[in-house]
PDBQT receptor file of N, H, CA, C and O in Angstrom, charges set to zero:
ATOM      1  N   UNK A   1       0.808  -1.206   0.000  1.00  0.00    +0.000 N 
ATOM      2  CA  UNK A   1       0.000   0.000   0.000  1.00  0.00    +0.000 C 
ATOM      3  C   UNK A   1       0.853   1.272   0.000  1.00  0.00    +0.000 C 
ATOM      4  O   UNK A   1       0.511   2.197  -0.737  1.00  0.00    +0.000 OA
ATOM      5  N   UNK A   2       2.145   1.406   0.921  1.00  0.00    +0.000 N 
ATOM      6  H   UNK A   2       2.423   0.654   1.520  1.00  0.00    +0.000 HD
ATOM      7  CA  UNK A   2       2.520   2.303   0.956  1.00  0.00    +0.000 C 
ATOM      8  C   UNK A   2       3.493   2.844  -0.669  1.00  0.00    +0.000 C 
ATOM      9  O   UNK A   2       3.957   3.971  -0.835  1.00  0.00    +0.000 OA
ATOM     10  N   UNK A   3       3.585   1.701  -1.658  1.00  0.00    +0.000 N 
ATOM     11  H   UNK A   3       3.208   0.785  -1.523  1.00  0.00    +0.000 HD
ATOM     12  CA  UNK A   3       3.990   2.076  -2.781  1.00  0.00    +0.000 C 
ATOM     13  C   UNK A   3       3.261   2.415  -3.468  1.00  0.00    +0.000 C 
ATOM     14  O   UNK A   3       3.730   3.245  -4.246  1.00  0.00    +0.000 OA
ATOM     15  N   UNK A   4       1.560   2.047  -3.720  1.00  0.00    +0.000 N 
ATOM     16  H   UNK A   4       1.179   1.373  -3.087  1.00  0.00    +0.000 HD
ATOM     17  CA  UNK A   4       0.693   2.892  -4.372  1.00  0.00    +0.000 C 
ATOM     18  C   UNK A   4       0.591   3.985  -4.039  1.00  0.00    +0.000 C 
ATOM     19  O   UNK A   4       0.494   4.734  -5.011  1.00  0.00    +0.000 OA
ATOM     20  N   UNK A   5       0.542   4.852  -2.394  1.00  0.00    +0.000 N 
ATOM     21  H   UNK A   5       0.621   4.244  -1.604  1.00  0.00    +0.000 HD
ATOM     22  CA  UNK A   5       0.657   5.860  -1.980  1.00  0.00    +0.000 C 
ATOM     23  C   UNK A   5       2.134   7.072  -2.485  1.00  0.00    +0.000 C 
ATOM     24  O   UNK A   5       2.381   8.276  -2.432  1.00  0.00    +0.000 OA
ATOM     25  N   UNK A   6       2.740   5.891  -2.922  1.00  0.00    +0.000 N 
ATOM     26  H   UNK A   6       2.540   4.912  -2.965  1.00  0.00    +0.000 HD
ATOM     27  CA  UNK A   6       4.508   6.984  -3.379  1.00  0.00    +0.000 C 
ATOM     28  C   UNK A   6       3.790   6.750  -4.421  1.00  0.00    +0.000 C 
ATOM     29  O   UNK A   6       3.161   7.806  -4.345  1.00  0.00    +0.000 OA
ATOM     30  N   UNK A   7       3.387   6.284  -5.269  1.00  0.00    +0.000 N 
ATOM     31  H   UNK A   7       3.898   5.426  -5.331  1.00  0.00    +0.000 HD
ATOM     32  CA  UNK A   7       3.303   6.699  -6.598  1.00  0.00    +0.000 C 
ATOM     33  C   UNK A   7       2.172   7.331  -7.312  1.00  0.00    +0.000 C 
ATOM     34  O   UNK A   7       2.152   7.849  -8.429  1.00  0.00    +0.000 OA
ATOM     35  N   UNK A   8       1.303   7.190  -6.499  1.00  0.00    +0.000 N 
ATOM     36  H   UNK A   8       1.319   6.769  -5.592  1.00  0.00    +0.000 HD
ATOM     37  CA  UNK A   8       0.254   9.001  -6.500  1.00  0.00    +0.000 C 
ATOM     38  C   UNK A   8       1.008  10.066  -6.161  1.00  0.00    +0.000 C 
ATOM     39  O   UNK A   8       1.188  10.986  -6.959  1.00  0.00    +0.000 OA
ATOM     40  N   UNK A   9       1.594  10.054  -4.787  1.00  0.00    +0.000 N 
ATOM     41  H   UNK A   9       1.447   9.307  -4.139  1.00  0.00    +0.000 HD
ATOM     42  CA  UNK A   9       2.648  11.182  -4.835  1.00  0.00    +0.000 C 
ATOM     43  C   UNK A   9       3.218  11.689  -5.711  1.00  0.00    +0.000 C 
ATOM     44  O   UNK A   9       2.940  12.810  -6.137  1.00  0.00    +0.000 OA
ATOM     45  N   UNK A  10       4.272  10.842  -6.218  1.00  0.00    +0.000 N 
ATOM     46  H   UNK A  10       4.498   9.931  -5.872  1.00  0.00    +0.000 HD
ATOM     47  CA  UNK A  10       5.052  11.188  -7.122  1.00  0.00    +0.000 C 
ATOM     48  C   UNK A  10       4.407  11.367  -8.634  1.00  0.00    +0.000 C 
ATOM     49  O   UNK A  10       5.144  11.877  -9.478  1.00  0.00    +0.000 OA
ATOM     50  N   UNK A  11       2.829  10.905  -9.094  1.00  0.00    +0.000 N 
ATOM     51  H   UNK A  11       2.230  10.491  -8.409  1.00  0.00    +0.000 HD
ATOM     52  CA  UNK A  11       2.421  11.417 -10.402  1.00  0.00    +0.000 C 
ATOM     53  C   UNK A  11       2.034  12.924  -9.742  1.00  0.00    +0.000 C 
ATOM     54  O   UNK A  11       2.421  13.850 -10.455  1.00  0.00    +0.000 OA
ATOM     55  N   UNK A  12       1.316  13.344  -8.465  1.00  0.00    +0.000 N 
ATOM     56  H   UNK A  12       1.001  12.591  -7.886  1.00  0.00    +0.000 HD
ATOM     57  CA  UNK A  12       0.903  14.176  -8.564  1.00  0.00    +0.000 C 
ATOM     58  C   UNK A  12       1.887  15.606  -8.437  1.00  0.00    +0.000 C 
ATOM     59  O   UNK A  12       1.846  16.654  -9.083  1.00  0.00    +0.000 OA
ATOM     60  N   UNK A  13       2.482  15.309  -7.686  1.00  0.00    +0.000 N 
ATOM     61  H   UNK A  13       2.515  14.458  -7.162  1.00  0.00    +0.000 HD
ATOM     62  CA  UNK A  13       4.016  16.086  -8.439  1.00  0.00    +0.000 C 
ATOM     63  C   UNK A  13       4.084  16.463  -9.541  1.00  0.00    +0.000 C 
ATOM     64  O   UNK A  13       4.085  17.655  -9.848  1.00  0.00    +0.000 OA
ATOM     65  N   UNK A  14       4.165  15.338 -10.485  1.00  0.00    +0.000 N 
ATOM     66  H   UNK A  14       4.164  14.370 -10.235  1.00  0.00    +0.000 HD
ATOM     67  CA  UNK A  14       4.899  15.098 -11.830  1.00  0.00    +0.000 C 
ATOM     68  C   UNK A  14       3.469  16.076 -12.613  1.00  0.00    +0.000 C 
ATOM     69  O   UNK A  14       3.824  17.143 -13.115  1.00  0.00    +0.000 OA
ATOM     70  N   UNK A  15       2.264  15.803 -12.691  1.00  0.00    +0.000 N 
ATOM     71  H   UNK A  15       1.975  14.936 -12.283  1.00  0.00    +0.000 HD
ATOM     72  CA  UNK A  15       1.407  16.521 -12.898  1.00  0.00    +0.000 C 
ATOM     73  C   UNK A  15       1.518  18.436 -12.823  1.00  0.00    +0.000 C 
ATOM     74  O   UNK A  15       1.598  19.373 -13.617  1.00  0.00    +0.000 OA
ATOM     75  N   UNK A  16       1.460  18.225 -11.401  1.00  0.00    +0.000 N 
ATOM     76  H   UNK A  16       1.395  17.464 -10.755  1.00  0.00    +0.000 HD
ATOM     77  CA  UNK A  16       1.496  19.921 -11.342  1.00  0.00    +0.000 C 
ATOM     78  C   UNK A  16       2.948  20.671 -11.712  1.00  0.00    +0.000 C 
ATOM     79  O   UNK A  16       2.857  21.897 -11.657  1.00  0.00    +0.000 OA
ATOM     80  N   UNK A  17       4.090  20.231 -12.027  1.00  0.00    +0.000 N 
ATOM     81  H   UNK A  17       4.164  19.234 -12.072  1.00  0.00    +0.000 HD
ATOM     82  CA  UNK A  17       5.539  20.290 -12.643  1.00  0.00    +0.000 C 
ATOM     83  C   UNK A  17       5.083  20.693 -14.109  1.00  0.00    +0.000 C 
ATOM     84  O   UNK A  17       5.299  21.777 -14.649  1.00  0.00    +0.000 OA
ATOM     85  N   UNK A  18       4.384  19.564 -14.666  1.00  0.00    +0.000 N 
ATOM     86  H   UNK A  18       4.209  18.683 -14.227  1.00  0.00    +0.000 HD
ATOM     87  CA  UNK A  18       3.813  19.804 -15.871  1.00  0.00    +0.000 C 
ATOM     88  C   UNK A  18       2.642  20.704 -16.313  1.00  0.00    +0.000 C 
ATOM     89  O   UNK A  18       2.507  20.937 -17.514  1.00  0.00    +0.000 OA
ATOM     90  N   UNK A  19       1.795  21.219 -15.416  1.00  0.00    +0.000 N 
ATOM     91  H   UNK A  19       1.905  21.030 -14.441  1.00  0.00    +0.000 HD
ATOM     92  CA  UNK A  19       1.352  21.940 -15.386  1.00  0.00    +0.000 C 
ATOM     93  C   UNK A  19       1.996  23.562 -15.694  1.00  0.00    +0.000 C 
ATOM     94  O   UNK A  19       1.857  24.403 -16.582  1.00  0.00    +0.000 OA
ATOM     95  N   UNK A  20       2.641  23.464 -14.626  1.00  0.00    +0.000 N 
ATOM     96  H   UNK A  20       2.754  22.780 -13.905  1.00  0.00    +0.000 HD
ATOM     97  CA  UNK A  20       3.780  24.859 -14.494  1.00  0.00    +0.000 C 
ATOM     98  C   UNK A  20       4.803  25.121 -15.993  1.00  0.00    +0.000 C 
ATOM     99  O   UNK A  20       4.929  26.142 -16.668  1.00  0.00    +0.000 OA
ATOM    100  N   UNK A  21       5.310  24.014 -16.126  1.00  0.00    +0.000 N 
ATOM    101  H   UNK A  21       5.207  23.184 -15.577  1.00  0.00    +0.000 HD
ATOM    102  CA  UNK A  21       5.553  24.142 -17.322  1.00  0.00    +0.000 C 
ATOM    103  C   UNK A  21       5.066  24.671 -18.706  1.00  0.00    +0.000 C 
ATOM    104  O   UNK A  21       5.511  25.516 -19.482  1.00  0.00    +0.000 OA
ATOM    105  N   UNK A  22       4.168  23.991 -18.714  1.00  0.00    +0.000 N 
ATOM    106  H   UNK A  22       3.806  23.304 -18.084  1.00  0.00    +0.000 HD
ATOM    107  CA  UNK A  22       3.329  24.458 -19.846  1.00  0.00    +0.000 C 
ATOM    108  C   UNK A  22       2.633  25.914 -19.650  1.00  0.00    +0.000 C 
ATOM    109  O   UNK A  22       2.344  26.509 -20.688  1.00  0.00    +0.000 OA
ATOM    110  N   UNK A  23       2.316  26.586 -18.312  1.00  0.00    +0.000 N 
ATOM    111  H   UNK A  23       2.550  26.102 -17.469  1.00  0.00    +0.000 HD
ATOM    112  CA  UNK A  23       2.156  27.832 -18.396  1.00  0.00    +0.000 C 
ATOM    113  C   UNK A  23       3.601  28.593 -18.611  1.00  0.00    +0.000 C 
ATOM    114  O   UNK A  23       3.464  29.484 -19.449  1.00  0.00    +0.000 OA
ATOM    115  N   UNK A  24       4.696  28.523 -18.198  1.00  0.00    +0.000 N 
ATOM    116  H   UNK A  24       4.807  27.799 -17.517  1.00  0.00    +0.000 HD
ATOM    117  CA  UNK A  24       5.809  28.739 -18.756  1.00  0.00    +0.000 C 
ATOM    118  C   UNK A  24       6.126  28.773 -20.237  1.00  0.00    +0.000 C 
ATOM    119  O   UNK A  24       6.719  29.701 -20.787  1.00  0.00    +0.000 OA
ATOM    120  N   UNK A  25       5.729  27.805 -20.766  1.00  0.00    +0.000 N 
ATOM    121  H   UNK A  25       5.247  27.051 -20.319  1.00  0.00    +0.000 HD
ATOM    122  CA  UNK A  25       5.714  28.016 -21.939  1.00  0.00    +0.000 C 
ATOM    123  C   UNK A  25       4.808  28.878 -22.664  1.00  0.00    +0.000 C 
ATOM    124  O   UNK A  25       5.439  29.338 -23.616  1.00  0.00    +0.000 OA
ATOM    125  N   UNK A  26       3.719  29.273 -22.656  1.00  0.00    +0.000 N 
ATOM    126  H   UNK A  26       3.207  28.900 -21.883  1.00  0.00    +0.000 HD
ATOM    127  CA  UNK A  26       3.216  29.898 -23.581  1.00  0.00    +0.000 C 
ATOM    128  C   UNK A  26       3.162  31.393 -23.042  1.00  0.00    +0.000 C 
ATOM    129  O   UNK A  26       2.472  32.236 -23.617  1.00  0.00    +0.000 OA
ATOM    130  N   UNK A  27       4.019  31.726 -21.766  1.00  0.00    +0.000 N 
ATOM    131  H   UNK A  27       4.579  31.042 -21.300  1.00  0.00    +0.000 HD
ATOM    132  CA  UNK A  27       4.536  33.313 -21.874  1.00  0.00    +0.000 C 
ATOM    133  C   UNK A  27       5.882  33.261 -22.619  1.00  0.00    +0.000 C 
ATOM    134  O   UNK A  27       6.420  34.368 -22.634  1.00  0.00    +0.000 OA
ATOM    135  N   UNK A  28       6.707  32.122 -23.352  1.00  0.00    +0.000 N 
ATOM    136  H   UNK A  28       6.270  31.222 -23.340  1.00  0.00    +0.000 HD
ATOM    137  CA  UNK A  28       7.711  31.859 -23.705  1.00  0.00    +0.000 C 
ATOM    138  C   UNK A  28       7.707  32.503 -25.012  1.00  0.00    +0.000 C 
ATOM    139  O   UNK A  28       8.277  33.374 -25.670  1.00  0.00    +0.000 OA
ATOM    140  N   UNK A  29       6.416  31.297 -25.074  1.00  0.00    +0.000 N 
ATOM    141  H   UNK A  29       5.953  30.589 -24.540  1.00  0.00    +0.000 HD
ATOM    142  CA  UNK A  29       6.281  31.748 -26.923  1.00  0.00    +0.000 C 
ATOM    143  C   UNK A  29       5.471  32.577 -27.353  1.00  0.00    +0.000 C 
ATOM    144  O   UNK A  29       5.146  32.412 -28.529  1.00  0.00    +0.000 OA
ATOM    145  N   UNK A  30       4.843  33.757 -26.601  1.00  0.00    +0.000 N 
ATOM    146  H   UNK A  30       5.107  33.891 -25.646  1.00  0.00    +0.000 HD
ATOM    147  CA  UNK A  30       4.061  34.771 -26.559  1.00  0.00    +0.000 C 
ATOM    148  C   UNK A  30       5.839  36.081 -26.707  1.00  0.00    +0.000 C 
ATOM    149  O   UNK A  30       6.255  36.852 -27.572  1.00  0.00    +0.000 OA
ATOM    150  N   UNK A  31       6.106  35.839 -25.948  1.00  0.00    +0.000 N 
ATOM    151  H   UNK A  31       5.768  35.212 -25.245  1.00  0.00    +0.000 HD
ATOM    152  CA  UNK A  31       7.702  36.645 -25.680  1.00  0.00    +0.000 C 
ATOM    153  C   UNK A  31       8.375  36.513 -27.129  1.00  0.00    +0.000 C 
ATOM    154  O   UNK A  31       8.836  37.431 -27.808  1.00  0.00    +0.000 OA
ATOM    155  N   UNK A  32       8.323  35.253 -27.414  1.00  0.00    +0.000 N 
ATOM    156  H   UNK A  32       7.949  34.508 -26.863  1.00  0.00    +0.000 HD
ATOM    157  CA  UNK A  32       9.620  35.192 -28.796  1.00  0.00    +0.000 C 
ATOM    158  C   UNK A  32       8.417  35.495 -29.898  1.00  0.00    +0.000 C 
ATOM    159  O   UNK A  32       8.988  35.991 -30.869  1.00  0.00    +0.000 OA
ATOM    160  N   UNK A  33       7.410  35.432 -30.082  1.00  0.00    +0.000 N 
ATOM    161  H   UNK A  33       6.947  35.029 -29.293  1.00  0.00    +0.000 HD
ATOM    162  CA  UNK A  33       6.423  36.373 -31.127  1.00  0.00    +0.000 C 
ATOM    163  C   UNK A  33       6.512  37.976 -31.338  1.00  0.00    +0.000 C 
ATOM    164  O   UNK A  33       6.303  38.737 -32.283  1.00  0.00    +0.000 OA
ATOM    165  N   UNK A  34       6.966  38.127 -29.863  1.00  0.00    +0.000 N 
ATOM    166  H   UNK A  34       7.136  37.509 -29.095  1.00  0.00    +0.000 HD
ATOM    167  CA  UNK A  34       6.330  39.826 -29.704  1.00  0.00    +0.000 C 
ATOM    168  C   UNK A  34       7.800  40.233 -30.273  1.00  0.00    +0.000 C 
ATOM    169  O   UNK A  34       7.942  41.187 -31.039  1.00  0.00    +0.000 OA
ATOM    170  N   UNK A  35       8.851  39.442 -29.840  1.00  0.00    +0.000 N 
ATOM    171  H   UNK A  35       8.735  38.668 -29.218  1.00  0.00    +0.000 HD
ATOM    172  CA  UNK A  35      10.343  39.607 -30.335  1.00  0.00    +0.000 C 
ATOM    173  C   UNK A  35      10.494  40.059 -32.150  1.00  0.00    +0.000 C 
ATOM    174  O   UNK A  35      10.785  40.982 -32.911  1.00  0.00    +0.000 OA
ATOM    175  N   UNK A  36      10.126  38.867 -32.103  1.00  0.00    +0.000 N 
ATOM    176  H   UNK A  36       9.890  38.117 -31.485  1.00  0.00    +0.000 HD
ATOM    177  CA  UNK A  36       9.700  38.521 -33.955  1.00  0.00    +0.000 C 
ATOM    178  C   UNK A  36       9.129  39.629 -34.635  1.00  0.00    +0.000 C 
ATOM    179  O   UNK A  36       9.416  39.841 -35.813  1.00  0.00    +0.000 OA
ATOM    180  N   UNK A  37       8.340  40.360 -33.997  1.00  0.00    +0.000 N 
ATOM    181  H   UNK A  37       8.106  40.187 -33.040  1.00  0.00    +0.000 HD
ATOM    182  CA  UNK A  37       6.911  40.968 -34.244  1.00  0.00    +0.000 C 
ATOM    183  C   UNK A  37       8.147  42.521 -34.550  1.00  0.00    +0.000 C 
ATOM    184  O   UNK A  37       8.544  43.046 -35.591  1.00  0.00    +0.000 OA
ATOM    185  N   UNK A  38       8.394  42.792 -33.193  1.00  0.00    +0.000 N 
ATOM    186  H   UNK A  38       8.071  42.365 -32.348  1.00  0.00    +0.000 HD
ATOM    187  CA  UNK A  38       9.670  44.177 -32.964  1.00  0.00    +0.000 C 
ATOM    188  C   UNK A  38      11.038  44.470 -34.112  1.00  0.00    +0.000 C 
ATOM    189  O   UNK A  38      11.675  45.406 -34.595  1.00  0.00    +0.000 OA
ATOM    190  N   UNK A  39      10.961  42.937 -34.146  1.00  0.00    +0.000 N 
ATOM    191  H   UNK A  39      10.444  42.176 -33.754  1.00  0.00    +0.000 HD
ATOM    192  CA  UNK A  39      12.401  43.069 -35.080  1.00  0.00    +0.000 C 
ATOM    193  C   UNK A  39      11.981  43.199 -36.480  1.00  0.00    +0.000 C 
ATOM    194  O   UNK A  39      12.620  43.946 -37.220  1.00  0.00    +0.000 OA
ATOM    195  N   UNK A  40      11.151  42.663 -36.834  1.00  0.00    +0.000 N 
ATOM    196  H   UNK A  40      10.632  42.055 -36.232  1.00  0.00    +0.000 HD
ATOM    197  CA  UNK A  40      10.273  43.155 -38.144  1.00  0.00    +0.000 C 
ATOM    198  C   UNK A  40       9.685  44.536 -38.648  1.00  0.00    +0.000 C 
ATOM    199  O   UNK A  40       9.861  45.103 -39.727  1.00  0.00    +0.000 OA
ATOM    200  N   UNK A  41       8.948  44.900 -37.571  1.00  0.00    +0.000 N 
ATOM    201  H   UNK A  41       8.805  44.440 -36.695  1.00  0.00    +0.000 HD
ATOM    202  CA  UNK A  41       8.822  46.403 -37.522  1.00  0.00    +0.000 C 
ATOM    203  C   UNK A  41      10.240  47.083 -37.668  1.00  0.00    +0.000 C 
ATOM    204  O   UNK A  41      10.422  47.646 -38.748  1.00  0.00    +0.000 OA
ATOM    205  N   UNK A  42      11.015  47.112 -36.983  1.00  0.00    +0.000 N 
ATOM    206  H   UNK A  42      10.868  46.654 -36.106  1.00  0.00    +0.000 HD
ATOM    207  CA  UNK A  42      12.842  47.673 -36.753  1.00  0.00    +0.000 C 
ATOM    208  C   UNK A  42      12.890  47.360 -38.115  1.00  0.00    +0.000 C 
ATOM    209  O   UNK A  42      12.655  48.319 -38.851  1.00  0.00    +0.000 OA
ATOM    210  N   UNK A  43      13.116  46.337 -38.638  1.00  0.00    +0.000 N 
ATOM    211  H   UNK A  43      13.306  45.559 -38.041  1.00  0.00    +0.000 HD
ATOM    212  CA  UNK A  43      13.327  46.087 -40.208  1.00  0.00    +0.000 C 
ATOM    213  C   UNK A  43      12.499  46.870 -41.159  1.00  0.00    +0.000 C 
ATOM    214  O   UNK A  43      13.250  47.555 -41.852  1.00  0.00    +0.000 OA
ATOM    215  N   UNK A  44      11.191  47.051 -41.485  1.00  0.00    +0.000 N 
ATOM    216  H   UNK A  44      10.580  46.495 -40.921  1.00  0.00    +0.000 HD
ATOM    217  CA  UNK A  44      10.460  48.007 -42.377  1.00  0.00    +0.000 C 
ATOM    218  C   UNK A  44      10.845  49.463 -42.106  1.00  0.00    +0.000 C 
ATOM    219  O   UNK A  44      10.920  50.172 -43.109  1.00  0.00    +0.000 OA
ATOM    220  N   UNK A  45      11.075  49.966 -41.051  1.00  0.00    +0.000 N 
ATOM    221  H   UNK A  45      11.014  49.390 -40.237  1.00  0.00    +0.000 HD
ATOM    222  CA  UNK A  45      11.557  50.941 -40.528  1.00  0.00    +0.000 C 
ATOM    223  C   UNK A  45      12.641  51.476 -41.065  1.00  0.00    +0.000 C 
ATOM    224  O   UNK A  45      12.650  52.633 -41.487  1.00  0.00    +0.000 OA
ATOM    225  N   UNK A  46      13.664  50.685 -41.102  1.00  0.00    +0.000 N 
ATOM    226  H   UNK A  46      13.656  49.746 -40.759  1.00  0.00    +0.000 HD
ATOM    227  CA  UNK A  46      14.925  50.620 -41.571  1.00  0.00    +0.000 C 
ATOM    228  C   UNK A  46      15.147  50.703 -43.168  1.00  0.00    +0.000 C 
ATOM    229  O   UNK A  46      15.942  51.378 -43.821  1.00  0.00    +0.000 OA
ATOM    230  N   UNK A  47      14.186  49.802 -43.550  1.00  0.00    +0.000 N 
ATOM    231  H   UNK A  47      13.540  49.254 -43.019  1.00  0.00    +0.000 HD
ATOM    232  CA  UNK A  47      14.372  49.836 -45.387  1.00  0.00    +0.000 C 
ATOM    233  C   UNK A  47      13.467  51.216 -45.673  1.00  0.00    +0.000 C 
ATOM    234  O   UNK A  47      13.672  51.798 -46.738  1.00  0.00    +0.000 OA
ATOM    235  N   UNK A  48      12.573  51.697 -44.841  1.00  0.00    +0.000 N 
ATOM    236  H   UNK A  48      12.406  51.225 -43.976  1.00  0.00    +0.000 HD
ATOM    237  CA  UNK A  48      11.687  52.695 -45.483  1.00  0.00    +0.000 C 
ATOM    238  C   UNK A  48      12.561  53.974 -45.327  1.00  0.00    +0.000 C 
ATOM    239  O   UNK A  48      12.583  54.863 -46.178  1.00  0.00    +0.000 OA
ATOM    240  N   UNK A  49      13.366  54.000 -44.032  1.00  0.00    +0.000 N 
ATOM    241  H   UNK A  49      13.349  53.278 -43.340  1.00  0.00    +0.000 HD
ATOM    242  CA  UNK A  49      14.152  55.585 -44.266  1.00  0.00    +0.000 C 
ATOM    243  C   UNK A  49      15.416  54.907 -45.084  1.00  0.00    +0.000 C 
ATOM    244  O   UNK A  49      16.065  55.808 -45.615  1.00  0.00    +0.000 OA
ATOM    245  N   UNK A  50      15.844  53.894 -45.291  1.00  0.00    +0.000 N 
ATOM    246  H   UNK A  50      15.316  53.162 -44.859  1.00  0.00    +0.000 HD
ATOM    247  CA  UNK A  50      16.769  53.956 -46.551  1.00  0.00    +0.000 C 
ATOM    248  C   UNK A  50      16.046  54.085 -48.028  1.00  0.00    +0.000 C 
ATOM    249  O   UNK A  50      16.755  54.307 -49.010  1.00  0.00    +0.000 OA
ATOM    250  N   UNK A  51      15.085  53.987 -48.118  1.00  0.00    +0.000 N 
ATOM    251  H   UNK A  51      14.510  53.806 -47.321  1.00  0.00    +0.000 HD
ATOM    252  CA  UNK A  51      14.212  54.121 -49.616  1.00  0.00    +0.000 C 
ATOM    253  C   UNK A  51      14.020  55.440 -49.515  1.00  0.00    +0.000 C 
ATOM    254  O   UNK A  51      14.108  55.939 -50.637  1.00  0.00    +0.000 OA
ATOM    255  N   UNK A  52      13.688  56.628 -48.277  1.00  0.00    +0.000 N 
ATOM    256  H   UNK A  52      13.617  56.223 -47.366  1.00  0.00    +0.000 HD
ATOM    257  CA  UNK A  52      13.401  57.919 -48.236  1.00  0.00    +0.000 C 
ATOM    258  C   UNK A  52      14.919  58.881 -49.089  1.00  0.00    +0.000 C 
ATOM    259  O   UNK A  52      15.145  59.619 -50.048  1.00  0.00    +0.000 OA
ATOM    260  N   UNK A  53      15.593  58.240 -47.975  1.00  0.00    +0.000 N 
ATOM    261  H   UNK A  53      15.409  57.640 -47.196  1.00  0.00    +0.000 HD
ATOM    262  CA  UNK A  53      16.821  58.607 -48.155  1.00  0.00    +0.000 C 
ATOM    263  C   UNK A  53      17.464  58.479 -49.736  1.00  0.00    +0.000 C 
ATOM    264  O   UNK A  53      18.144  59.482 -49.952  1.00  0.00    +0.000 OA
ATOM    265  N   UNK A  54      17.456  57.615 -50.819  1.00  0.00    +0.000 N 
ATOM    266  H   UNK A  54      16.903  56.800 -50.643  1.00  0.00    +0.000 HD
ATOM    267  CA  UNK A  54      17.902  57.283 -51.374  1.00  0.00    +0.000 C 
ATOM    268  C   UNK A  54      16.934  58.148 -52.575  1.00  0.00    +0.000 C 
ATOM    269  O   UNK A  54      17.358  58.242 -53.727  1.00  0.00    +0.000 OA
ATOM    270  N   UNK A  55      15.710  58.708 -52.201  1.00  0.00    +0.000 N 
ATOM    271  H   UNK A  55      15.365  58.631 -51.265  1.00  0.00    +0.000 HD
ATOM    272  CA  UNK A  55      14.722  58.734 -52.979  1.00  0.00    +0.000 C 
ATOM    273  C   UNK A  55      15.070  60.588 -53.016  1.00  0.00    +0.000 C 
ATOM    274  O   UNK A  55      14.933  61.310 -54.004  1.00  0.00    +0.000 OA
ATOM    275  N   UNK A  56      15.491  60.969 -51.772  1.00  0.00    +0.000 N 
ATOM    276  H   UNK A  56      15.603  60.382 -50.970  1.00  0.00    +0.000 HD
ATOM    277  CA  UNK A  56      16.073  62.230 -51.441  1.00  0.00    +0.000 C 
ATOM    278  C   UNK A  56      17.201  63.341 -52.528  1.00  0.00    +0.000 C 
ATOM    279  O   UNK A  56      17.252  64.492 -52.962  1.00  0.00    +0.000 OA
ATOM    280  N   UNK A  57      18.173  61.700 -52.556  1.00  0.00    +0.000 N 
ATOM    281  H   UNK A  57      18.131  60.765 -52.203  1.00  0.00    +0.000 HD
ATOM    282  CA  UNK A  57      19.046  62.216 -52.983  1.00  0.00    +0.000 C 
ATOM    283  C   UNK A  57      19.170  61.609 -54.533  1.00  0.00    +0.000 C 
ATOM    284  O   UNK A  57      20.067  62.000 -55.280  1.00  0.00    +0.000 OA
TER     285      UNK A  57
């Protein structure tokens, strides 16, 4: 009995670990989107005052 009792323990552990995790993750990949998202903008940004610029002169 007392090994069925360790091993509810230990899934329910293993459960809420995994739990945590997976909310971890999707501020992860919410973070590396918004990243993605910034550096893209920075990029159009970048080609549009070099097209201004170029269009200037």
């Amino acid at each position: 009995m007392a090994n069925v009792a360790d091993l509810q323990s230990k899934y329910s552990k293993l459960a809420q670990e995994y739990s945590k995790l997976r909310a971890q993750n999707q501020v992860l990949k919410k973070a590396v989107v918004d990243e993605q998202t910034a550096s893209c903008s920075l990029k159009v940004s970048k080609l549009t005052l070099l097209f201004i610029k170029d269009a200037i002169n």
